[in-house]
Jmol script that loads the backbone (N, CA, C; Angstrom):
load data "model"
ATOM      1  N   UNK A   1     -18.115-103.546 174.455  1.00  0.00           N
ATOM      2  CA  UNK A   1     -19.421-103.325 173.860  1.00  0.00           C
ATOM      3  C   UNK A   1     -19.702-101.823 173.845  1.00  0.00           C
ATOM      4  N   UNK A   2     -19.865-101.283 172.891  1.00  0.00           N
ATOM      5  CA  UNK A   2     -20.556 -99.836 172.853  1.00  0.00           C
ATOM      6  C   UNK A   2     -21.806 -99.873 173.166  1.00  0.00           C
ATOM      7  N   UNK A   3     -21.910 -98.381 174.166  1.00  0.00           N
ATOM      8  CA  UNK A   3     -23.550 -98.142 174.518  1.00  0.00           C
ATOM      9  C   UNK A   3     -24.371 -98.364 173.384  1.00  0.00           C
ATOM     10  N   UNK A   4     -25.415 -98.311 173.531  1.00  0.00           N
ATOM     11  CA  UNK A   4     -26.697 -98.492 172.242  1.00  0.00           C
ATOM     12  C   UNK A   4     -27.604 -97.617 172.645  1.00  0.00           C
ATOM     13  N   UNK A   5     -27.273 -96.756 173.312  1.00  0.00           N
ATOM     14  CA  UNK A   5     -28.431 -95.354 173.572  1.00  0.00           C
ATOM     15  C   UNK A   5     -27.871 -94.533 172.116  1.00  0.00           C
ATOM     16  N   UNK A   6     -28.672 -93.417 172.138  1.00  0.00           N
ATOM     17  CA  UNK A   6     -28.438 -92.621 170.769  1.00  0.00           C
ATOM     18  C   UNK A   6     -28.181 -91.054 171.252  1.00  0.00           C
ATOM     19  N   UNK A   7     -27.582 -90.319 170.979  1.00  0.00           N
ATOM     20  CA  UNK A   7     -27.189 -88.768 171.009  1.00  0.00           C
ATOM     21  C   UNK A   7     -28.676 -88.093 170.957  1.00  0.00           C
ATOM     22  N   UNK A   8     -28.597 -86.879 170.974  1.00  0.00           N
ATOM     23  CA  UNK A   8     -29.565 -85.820 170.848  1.00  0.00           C
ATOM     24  C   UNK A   8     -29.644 -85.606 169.414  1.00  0.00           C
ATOM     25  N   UNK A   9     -28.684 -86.299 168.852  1.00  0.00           N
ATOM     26  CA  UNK A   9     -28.700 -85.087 167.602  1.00  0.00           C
ATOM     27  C   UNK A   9     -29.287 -86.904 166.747  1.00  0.00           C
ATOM     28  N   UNK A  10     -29.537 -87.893 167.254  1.00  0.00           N
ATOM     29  CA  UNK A  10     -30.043 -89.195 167.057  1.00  0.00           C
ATOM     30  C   UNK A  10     -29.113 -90.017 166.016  1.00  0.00           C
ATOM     31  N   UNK A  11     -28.186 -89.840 166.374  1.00  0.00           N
ATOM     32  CA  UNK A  11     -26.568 -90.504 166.639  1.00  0.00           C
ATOM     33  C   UNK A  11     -26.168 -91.727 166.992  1.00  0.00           C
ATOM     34  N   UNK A  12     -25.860 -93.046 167.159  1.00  0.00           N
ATOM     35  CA  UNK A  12     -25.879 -93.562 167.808  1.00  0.00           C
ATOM     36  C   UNK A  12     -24.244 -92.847 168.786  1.00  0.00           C
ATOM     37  N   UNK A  13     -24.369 -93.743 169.810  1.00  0.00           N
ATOM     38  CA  UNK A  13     -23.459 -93.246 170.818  1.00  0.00           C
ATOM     39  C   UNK A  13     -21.763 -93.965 170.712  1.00  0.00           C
ATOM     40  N   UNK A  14     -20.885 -93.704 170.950  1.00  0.00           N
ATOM     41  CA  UNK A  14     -20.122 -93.979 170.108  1.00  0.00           C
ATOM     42  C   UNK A  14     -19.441 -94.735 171.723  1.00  0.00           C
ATOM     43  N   UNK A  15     -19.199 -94.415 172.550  1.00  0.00           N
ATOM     44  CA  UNK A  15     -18.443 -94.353 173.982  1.00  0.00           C
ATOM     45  C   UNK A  15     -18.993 -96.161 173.845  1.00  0.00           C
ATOM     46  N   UNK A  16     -18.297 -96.501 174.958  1.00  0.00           N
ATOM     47  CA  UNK A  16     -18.026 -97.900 176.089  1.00  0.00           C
ATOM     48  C   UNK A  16     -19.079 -97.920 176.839  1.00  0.00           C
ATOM     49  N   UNK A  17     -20.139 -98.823 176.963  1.00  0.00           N
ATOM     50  CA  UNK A  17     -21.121 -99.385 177.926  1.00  0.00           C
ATOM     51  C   UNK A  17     -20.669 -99.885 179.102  1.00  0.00           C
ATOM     52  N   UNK A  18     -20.930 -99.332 180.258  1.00  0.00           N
ATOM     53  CA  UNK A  18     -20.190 -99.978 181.230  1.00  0.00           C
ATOM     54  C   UNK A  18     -20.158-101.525 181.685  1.00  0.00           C
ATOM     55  N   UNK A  19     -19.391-102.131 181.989  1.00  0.00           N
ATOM     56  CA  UNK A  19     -18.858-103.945 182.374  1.00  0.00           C
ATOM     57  C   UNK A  19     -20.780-104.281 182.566  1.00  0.00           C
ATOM     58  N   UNK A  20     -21.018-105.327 182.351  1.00  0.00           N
ATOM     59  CA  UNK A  20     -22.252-105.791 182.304  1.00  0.00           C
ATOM     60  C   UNK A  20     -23.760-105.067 182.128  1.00  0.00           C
ATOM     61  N   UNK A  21     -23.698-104.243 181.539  1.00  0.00           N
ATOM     62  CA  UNK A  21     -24.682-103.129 180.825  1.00  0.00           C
ATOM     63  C   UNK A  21     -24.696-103.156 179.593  1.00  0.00           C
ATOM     64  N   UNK A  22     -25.893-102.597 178.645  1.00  0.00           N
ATOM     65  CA  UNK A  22     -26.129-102.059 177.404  1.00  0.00           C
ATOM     66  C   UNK A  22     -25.513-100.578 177.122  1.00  0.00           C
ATOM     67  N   UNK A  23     -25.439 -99.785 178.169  1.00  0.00           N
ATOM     68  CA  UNK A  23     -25.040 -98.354 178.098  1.00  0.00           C
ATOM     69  C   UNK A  23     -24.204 -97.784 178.458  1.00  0.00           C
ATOM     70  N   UNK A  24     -23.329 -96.597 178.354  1.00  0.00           N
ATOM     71  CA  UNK A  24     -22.513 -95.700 179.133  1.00  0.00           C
ATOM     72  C   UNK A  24     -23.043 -94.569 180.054  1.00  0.00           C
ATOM     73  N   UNK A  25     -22.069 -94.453 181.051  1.00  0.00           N
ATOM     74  CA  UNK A  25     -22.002 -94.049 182.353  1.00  0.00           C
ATOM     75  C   UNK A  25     -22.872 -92.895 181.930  1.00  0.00           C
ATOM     76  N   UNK A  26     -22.747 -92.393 181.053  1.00  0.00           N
ATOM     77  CA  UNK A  26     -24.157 -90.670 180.249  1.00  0.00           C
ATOM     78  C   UNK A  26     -24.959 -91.200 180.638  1.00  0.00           C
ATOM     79  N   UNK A  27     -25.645 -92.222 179.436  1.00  0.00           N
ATOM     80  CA  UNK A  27     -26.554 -92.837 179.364  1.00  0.00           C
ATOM     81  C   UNK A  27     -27.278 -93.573 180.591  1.00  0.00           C
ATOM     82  N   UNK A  28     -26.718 -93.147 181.567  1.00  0.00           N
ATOM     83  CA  UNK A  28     -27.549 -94.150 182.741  1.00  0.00           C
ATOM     84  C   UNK A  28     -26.915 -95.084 183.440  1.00  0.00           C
ATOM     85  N   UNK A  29     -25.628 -95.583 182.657  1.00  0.00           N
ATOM     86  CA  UNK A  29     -24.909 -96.272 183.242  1.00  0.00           C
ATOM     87  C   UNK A  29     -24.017 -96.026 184.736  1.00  0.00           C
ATOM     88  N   UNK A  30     -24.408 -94.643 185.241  1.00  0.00           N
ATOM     89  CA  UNK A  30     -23.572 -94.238 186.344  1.00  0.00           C
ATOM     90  C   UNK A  30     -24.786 -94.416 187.428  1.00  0.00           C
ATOM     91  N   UNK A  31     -26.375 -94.465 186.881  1.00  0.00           N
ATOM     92  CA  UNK A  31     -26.982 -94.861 188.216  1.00  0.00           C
ATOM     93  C   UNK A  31     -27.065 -95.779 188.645  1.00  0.00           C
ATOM     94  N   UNK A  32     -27.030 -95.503 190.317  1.00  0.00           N
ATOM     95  CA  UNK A  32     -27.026 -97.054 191.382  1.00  0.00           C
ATOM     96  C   UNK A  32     -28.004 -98.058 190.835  1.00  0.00           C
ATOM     97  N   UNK A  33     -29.214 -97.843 190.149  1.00  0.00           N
ATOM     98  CA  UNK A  33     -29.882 -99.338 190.112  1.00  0.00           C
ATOM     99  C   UNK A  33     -29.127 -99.977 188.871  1.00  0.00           C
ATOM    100  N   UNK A  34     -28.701 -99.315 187.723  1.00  0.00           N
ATOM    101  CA  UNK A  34     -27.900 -99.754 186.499  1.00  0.00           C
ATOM    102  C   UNK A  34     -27.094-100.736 186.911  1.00  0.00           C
ATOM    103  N   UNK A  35     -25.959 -99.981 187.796  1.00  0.00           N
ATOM    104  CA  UNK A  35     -24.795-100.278 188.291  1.00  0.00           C
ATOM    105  C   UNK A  35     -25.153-101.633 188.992  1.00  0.00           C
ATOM    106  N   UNK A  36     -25.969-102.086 189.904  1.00  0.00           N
ATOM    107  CA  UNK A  36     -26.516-103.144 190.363  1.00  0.00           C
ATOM    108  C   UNK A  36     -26.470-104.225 189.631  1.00  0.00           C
ATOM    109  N   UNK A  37     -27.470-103.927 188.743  1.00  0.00           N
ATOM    110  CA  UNK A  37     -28.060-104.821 187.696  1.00  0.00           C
ATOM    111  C   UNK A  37     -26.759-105.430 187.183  1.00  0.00           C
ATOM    112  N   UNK A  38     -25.993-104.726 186.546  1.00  0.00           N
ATOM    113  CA  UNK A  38     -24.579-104.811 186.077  1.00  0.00           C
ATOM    114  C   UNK A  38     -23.975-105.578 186.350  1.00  0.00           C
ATOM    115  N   UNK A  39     -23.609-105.332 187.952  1.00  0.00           N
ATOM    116  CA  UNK A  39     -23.133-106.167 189.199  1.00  0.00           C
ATOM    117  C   UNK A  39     -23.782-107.747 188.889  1.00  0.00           C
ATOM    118  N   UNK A  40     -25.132-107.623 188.819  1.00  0.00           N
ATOM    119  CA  UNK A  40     -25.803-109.122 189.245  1.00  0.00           C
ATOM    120  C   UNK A  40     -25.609-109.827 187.970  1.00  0.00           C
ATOM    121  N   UNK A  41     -25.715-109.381 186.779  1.00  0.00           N
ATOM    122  CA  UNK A  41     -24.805-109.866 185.461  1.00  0.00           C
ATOM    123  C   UNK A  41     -23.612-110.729 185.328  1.00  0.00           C
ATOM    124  N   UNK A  42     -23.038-109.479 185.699  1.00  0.00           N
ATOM    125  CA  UNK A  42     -21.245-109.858 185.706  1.00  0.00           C
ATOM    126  C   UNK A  42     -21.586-111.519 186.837  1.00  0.00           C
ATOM    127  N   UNK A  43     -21.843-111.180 188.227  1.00  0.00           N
ATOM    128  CA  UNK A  43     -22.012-112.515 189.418  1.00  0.00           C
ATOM    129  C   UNK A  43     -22.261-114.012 188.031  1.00  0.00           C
ATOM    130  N   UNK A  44     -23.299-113.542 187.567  1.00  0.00           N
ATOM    131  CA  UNK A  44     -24.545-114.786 187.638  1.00  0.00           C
ATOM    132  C   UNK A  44     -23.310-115.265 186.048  1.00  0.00           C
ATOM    133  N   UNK A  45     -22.834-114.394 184.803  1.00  0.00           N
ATOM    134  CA  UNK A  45     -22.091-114.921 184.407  1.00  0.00           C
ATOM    135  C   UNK A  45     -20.689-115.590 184.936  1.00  0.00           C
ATOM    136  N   UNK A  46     -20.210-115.288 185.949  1.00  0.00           N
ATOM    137  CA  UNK A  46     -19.063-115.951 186.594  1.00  0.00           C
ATOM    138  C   UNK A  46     -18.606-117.351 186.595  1.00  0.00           C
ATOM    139  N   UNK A  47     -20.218-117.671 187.577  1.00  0.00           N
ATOM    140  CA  UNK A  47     -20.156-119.587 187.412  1.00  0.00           C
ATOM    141  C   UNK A  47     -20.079-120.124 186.352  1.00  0.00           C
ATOM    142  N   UNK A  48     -20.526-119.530 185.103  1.00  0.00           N
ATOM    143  CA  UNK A  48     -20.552-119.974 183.573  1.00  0.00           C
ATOM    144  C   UNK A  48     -19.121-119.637 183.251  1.00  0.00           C
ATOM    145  N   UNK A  49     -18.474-118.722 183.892  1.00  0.00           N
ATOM    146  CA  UNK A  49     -17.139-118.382 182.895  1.00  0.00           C
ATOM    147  C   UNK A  49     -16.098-119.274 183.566  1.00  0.00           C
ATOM    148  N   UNK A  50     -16.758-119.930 185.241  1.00  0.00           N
ATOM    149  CA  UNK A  50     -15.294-120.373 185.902  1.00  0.00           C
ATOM    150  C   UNK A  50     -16.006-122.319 185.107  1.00  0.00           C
ATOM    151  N   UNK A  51     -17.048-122.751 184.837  1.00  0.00           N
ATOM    152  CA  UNK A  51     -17.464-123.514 184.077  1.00  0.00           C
ATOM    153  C   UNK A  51     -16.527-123.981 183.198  1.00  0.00           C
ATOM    154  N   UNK A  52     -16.692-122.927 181.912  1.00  0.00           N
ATOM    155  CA  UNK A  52     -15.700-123.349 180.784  1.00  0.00           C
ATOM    156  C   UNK A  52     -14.347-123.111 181.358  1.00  0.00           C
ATOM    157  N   UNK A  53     -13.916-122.353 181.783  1.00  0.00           N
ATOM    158  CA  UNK A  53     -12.325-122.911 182.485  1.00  0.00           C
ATOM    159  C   UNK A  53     -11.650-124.041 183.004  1.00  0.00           C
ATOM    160  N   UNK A  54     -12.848-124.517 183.955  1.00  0.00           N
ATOM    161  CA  UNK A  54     -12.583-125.882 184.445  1.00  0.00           C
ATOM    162  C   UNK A  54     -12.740-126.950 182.892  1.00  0.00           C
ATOM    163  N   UNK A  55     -13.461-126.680 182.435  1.00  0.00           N
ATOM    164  CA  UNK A  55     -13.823-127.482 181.024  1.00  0.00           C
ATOM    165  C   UNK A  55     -12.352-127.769 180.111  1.00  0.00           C
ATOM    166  N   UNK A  56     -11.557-125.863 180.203  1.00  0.00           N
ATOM    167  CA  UNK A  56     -10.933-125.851 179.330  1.00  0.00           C
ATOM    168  C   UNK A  56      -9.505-127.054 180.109  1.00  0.00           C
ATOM    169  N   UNK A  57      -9.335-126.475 181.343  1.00  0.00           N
ATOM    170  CA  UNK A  57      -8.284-127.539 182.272  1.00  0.00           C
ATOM    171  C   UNK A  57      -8.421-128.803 182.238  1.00  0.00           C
ATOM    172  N   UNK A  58     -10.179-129.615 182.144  1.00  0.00           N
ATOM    173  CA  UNK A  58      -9.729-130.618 182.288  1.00  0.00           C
ATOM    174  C   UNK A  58      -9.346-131.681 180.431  1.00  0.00           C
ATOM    175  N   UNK A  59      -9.380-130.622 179.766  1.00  0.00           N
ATOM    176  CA  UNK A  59      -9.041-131.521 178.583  1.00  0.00           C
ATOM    177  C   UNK A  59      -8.086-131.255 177.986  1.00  0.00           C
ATOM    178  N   UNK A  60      -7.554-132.850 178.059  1.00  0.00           N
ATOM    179  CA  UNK A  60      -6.148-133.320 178.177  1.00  0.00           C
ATOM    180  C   UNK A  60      -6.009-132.671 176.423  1.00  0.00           C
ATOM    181  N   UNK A  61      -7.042-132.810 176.061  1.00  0.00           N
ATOM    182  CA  UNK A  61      -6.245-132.488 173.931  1.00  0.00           C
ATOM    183  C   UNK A  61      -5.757-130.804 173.924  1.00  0.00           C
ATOM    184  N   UNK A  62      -6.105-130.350 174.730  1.00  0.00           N
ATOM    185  CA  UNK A  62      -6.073-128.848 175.019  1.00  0.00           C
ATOM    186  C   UNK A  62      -4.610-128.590 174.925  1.00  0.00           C
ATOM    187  N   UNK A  63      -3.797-127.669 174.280  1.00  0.00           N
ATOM    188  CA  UNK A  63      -2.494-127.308 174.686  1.00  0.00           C
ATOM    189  C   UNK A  63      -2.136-127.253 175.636  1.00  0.00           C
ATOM    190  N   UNK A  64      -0.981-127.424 176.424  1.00  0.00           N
ATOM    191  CA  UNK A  64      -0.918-127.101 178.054  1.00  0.00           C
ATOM    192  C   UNK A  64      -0.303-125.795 178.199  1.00  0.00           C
ATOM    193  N   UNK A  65      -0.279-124.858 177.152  1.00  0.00           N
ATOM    194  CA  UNK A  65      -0.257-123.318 177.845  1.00  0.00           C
ATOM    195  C   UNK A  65      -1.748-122.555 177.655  1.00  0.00           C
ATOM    196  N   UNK A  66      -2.496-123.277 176.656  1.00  0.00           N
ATOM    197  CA  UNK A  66      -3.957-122.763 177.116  1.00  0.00           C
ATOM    198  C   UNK A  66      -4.643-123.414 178.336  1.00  0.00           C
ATOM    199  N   UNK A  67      -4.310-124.498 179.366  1.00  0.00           N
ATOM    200  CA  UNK A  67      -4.617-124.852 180.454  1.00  0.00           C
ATOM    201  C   UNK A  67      -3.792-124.250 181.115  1.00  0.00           C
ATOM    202  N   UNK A  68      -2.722-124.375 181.392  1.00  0.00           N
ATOM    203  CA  UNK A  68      -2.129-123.495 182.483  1.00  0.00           C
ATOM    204  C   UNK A  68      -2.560-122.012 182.874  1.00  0.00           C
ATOM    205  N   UNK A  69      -2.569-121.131 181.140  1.00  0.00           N
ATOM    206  CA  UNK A  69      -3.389-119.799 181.303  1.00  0.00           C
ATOM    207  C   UNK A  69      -5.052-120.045 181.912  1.00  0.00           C
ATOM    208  N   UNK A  70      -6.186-121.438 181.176  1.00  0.00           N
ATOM    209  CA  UNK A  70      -7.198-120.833 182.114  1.00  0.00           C
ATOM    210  C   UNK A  70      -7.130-121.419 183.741  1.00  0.00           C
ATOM    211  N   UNK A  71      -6.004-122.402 184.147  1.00  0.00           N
ATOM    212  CA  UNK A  71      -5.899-122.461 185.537  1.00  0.00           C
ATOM    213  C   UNK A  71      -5.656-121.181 186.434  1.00  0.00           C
ATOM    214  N   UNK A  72      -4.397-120.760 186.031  1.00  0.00           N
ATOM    215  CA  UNK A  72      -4.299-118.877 186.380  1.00  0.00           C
ATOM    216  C   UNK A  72      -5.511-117.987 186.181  1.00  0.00           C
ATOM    217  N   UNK A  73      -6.249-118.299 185.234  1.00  0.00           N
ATOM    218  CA  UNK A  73      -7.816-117.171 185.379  1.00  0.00           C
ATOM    219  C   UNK A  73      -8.627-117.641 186.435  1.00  0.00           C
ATOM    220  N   UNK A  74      -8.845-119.006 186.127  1.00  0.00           N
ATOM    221  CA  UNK A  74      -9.390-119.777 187.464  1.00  0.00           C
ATOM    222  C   UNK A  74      -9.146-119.546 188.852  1.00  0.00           C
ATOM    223  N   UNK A  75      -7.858-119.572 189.207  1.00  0.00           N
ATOM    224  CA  UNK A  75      -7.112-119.022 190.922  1.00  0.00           C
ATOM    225  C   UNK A  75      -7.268-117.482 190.768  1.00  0.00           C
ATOM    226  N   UNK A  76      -7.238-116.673 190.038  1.00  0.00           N
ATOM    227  CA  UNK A  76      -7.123-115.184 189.762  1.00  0.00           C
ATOM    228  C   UNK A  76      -9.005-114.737 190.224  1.00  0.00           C
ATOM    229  N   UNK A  77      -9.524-115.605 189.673  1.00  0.00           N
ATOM    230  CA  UNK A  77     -11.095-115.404 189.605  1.00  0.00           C
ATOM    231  C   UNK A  77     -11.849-115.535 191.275  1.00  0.00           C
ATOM    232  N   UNK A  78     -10.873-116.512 191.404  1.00  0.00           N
ATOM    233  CA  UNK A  78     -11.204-117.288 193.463  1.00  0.00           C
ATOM    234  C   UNK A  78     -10.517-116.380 194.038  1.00  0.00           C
ATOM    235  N   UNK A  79      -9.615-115.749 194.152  1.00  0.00           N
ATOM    236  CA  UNK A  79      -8.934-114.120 194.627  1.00  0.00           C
ATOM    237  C   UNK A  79      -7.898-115.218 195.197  1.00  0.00           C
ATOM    238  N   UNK A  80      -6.938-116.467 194.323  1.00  0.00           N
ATOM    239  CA  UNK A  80      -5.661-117.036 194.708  1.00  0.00           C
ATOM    240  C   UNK A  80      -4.742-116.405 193.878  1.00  0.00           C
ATOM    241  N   UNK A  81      -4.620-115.364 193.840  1.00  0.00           N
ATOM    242  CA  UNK A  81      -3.379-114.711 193.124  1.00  0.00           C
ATOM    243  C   UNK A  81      -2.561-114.623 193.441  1.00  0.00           C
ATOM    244  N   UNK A  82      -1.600-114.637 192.874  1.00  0.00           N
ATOM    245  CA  UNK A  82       0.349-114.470 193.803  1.00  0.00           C
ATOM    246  C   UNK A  82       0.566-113.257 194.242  1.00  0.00           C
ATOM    247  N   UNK A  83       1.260-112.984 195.002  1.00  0.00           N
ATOM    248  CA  UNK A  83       1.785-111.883 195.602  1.00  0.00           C
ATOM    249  C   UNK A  83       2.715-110.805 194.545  1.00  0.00           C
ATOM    250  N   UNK A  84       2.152-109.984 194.623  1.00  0.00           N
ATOM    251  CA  UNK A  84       2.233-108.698 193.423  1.00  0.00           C
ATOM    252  C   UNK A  84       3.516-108.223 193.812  1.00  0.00           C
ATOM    253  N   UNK A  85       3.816-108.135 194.877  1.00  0.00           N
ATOM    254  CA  UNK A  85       4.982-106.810 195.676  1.00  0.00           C
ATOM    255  C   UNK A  85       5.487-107.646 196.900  1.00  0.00           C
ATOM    256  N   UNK A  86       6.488-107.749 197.285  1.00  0.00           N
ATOM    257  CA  UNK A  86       7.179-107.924 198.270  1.00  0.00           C
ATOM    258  C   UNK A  86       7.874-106.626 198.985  1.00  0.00           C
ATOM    259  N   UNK A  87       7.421-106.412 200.329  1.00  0.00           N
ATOM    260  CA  UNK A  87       8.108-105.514 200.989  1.00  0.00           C
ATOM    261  C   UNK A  87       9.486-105.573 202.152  1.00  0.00           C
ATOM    262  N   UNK A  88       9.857-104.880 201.460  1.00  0.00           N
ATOM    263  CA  UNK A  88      11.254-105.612 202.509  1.00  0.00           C
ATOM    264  C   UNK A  88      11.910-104.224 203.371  1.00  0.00           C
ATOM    265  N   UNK A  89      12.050-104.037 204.700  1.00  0.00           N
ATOM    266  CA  UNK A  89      12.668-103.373 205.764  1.00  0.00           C
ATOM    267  C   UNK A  89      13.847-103.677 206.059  1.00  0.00           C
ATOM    268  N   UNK A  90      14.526-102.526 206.122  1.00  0.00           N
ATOM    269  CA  UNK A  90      15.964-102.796 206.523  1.00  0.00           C
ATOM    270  C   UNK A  90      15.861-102.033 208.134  1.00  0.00           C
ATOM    271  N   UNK A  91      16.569-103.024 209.074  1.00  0.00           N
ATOM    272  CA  UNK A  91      16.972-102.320 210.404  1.00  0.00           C
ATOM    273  C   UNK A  91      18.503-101.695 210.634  1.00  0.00           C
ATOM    274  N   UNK A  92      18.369-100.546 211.390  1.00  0.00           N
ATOM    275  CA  UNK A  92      19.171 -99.990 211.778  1.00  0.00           C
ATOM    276  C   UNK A  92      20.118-100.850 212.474  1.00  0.00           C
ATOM    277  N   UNK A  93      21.631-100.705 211.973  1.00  0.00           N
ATOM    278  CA  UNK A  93      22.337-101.196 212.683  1.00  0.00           C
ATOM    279  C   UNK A  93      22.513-101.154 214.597  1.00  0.00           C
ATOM    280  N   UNK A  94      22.345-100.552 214.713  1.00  0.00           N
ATOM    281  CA  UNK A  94      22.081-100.132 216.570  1.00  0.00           C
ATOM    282  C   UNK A  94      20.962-100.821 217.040  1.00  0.00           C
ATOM    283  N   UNK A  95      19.906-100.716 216.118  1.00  0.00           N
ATOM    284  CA  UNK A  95      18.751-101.382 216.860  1.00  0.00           C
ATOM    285  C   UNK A  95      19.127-103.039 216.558  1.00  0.00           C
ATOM    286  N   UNK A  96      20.144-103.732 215.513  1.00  0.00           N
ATOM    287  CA  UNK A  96      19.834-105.155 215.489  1.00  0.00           C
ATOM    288  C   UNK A  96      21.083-105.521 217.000  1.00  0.00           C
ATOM    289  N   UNK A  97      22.196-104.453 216.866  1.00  0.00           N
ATOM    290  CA  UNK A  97      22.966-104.380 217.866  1.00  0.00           C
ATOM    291  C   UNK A  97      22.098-104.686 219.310  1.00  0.00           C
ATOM    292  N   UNK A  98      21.421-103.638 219.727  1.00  0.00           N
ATOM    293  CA  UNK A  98      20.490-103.690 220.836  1.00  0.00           C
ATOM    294  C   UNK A  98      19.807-105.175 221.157  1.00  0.00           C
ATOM    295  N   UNK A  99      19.237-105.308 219.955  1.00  0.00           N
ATOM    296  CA  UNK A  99      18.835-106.896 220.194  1.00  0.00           C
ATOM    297  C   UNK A  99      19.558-107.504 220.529  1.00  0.00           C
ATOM    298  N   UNK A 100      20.666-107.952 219.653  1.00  0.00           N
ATOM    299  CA  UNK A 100      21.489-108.807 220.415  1.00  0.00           C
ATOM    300  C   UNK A 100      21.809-108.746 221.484  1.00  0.00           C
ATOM    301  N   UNK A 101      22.273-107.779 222.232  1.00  0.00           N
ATOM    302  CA  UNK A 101      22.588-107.499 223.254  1.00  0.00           C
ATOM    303  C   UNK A 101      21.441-108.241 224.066  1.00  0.00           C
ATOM    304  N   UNK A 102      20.345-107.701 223.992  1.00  0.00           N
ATOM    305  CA  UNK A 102      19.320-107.717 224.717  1.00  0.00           C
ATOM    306  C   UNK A 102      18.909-109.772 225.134  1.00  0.00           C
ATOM    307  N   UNK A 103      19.479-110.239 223.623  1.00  0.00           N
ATOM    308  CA  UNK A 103      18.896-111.788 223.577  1.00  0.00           C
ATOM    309  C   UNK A 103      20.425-112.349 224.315  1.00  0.00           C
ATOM    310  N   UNK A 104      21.612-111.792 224.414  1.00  0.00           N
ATOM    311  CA  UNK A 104      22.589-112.864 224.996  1.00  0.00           C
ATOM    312  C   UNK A 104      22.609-112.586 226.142  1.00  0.00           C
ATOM    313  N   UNK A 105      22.059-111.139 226.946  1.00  0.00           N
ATOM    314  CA  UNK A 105      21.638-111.377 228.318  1.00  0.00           C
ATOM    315  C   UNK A 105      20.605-111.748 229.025  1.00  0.00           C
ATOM    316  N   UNK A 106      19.427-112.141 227.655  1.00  0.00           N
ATOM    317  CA  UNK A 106      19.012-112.913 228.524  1.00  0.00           C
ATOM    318  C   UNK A 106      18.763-114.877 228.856  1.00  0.00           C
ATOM    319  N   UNK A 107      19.871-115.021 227.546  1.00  0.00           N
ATOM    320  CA  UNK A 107      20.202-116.112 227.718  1.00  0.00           C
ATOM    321  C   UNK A 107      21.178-116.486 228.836  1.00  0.00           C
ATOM    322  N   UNK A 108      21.933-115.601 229.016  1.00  0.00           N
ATOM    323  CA  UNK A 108      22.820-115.390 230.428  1.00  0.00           C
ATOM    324  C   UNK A 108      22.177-115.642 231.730  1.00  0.00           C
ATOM    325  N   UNK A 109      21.140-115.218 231.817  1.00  0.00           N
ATOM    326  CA  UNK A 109      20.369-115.122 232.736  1.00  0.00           C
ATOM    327  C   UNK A 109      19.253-116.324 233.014  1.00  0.00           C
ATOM    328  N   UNK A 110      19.080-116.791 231.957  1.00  0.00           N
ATOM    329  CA  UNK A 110      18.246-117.861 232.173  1.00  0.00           C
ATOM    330  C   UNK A 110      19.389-119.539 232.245  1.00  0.00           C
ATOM    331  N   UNK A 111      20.488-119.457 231.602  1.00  0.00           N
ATOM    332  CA  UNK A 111      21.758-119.826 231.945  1.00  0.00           C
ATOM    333  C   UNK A 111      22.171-120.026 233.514  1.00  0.00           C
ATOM    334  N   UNK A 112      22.414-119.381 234.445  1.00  0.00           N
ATOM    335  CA  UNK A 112      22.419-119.113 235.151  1.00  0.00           C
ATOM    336  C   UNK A 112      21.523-119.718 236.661  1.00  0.00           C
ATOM    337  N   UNK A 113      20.411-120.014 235.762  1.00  0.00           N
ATOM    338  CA  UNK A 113      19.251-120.701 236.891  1.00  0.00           C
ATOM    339  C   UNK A 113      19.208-121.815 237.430  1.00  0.00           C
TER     340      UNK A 113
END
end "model"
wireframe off; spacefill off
backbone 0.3
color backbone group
C-alpha cells in the first residue's frame, strides 16, 4: 500500500506505508503511537487471516497444493516452522580419543565391583 500523505510541494507521496498503517515512516509512520496502532492492526487481522486458512484446509474441493501451502502459512503463523539451519561440530580427534579412554576405564572400574 502506498502512503496517502502528500509532499510539500502537494504531491501525493509515492514511498510504502508501513505493514498495517496508511503512511510512511516520513509521514509519521516511524512514531511509537503509529507503530502501535499498526501493531494492534496487523494482531486483530491475524485471527481473520489464520480463519480463512483453516477455511482454505478444510475444503476438500480445494487443490491439495493450495492446502498444503495454507497449512504451511498456518504452522509458519503459530511460530511451527522447520528448522532453517542445522549446526554441526566436528571433535578433535584427541579429545574423542580421551573420551574413550576415559569411558572404558570407567567401565573397568565399575566391572570390577
Amino acid at each position: 500500500m502506498k502512503c496517502t500523505a502528500h509532499t510539500s510541494a502537494g504531491n501525493n507521496c509515492k514511498a510504502n506505508a508501513i505493514k498495517g498503517s496508511n503512511v510512511c515512516r516520513v509521514h509519521g509512520g516511524s512514531a511509537p503511537q503509529v507503530k502501535a496502532k499498526a501493531q494492534q492492526r496487523l494482531l486483530a487481522a491475524a485471527d481473520d487471516a489464520a480463519a480463512v486458512l483453516v477455511q482454505i484446509i478444510m475444503d476438500e474441493s480445494k487443490p491439495d497444493n493450495v492446502r498444503v501451502t495454507a497449512i504451511k502459512d498456518l504452522l509458519d503463523r503459530a511460530g511451527l516452522k522447520p528448522v532453517e539451519q542445522i549446526e554441526v561440530t566436528t571433535l578433535d580427534e584427541s579429545v574423542i580419543d580421551r573420551e574413550i579412554a576415559r569411558l572404558l576405564k570407567d567401565l573397568e572400574s565399575s566391572g570390577s565391583n
